[in-house]
C-alpha positions in Angstrom: 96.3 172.6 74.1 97.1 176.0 73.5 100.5 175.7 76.3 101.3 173.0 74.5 100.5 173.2 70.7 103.9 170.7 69.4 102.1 167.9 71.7 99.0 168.2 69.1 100.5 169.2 65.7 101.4 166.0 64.9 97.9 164.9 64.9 96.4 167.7 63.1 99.2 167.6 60.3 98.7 164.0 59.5 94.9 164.1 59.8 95.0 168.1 58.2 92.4 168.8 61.0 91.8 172.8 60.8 89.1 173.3 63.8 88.2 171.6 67.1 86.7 172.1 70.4 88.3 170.8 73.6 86.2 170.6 76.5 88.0 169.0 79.5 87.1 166.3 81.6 86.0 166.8 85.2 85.3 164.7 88.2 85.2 166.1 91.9 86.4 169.1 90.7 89.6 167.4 89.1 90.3 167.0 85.3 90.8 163.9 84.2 90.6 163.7 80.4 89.7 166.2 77.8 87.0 165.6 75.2 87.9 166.9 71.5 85.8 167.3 68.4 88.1 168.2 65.4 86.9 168.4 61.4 89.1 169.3 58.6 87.1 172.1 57.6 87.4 175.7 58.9 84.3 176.7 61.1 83.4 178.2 64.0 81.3 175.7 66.5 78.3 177.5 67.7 76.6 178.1 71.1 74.7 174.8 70.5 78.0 172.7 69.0 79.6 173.7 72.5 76.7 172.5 74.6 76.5 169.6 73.1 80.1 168.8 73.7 80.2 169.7 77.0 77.2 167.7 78.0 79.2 164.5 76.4 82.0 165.2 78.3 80.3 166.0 81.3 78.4 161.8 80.4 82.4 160.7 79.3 83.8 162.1 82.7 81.2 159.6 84.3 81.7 156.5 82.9 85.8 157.4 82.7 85.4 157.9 87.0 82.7 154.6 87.0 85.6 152.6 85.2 87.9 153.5 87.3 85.8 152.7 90.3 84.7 149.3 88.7 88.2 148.5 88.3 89.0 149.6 92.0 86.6 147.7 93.2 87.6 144.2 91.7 90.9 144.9 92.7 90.1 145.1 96.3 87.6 142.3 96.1 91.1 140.5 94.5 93.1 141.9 97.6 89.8 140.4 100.2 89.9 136.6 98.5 93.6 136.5 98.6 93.3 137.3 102.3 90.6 135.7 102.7 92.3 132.1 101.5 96.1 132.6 103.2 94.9 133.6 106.0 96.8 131.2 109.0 93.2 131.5 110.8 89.7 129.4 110.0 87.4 132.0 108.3 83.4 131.1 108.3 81.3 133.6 106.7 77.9 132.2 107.7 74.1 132.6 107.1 72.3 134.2 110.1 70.8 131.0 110.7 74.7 129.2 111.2 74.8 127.8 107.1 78.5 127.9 105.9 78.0 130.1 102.8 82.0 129.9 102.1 85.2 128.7 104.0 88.7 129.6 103.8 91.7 126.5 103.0 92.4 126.4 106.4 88.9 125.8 107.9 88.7 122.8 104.9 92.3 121.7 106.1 91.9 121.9 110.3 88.4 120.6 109.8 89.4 117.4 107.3 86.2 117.8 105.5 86.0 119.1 101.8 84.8 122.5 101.1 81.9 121.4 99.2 81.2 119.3 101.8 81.5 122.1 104.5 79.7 124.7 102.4 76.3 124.5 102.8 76.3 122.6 105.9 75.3 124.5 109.2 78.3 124.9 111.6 76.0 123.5 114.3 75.8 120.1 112.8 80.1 120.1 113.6 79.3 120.6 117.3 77.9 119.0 120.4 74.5 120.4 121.4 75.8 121.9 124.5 78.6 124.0 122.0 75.8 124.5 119.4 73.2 126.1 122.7 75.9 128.6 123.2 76.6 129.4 119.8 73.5 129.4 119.0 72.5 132.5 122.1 76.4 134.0 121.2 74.8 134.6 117.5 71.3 135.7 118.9 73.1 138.7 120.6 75.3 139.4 117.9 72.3 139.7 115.6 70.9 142.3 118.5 74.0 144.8 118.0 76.0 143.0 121.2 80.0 142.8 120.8 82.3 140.5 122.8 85.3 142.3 123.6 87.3 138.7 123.8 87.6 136.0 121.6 85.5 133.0 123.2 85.8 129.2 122.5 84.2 126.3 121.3 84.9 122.9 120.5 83.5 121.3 116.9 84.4 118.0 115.5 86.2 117.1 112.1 85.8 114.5 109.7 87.4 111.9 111.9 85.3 112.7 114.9 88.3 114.2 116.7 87.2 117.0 118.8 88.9 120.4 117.3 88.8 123.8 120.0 88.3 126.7 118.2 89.4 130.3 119.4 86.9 132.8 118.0 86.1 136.2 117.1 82.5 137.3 115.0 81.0 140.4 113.6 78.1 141.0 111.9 77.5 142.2 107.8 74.6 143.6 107.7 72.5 145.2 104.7 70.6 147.8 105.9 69.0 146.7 109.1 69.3 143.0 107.9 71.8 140.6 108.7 73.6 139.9 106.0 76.4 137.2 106.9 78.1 135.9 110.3 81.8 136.1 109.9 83.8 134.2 112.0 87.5 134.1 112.4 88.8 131.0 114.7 92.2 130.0 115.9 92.9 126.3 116.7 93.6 126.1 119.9 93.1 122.6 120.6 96.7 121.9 121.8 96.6 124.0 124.4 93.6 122.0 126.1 
């Protein structure tokens, strides 16, 4: 305010402001607003008036870096769906116990069956038993902190019966020590077989 005092007149001529007190903004160490109290009255702000204000700013400079955050966050949650749906590749994101809690378009469009349909349904209802077994030990070790270096297969069928091979990678989300979710990213790869 003071290196730059034409920035401000205009304000205090048209509101014929004669005192304030600026307390700047800071988050992580950076400033990123200033707070100002102005009154059209000549005073001096005392020990307490300055307290004050810098406790609101020091409250303001929260919820100014929470917004921001807030607003960061739903644009990468924007950013995830978007990938999310056009991915090329099936995308399961499954309950620990193998219930489809949400799809992508392309597992609705390789699979044939509609997504409200396919969410909700356990993936192990799509397969053989033999398939489902497998899946079902594959999961089991997942869940117990083992990786699989390579992508593994297995066959489900769609709503026509047809058998559909499926290329796959998995990872756990977990909450805590708690499973979370199953995701699992599949390539068709039933023409090569």
């Amino acid at each position: 305010v003071e290196r730059e005092p034409d920035m401000y007149r205009p304000v205090w001529e048209t509101h014929r402001l004669r005192s304030a007190l600026f307390q700047p903004l800071r988050h992580q160490g950076v400033v990123i607003g200033i707070l100002s109290v102005a009154c059209r009255q000549q005073r001096v702000f005392s020990a307490d008036d300055r307290m004050m204000v810098r406790r609101f700013a020091e409250l303001a400079a929260a919820a100014v870096a929470n917004a921001r955050l807030h607003t960061a966050l739903h644009q990468s949650e924007r950013r995830y769906r978007l990938l999310f749906e056009r991915a090329e590749e099936l995308v399961f994101s499954l309950a620990p116990d193998g219930v489809i809690r949400r799809c992508n378009s392309a597992a609705i469009a390789v699979t044939g069956i509609d997504g409200s349909m396919l969410v909700g349904m356990s993936l192990y209802d799509l397969m053989r038993p033999a398939d489902a077994s497998d899946l079902r030990e594959r999961f089991a070790a997942l869940l117990q902190h083992k990786r699989f270096p390579r992508p593994w297969t297995f066959e489900i069928h769609g709503e026509q019966g047809d058998p559909i091979v499926l290329e796959a990678t998995s990872q756990v989300v977990w909450a805590g020590a708690q499973p979370a979710e199953i995701d699992l990213i599949c390539r068709d790869v039933t023409a090569r077989r």
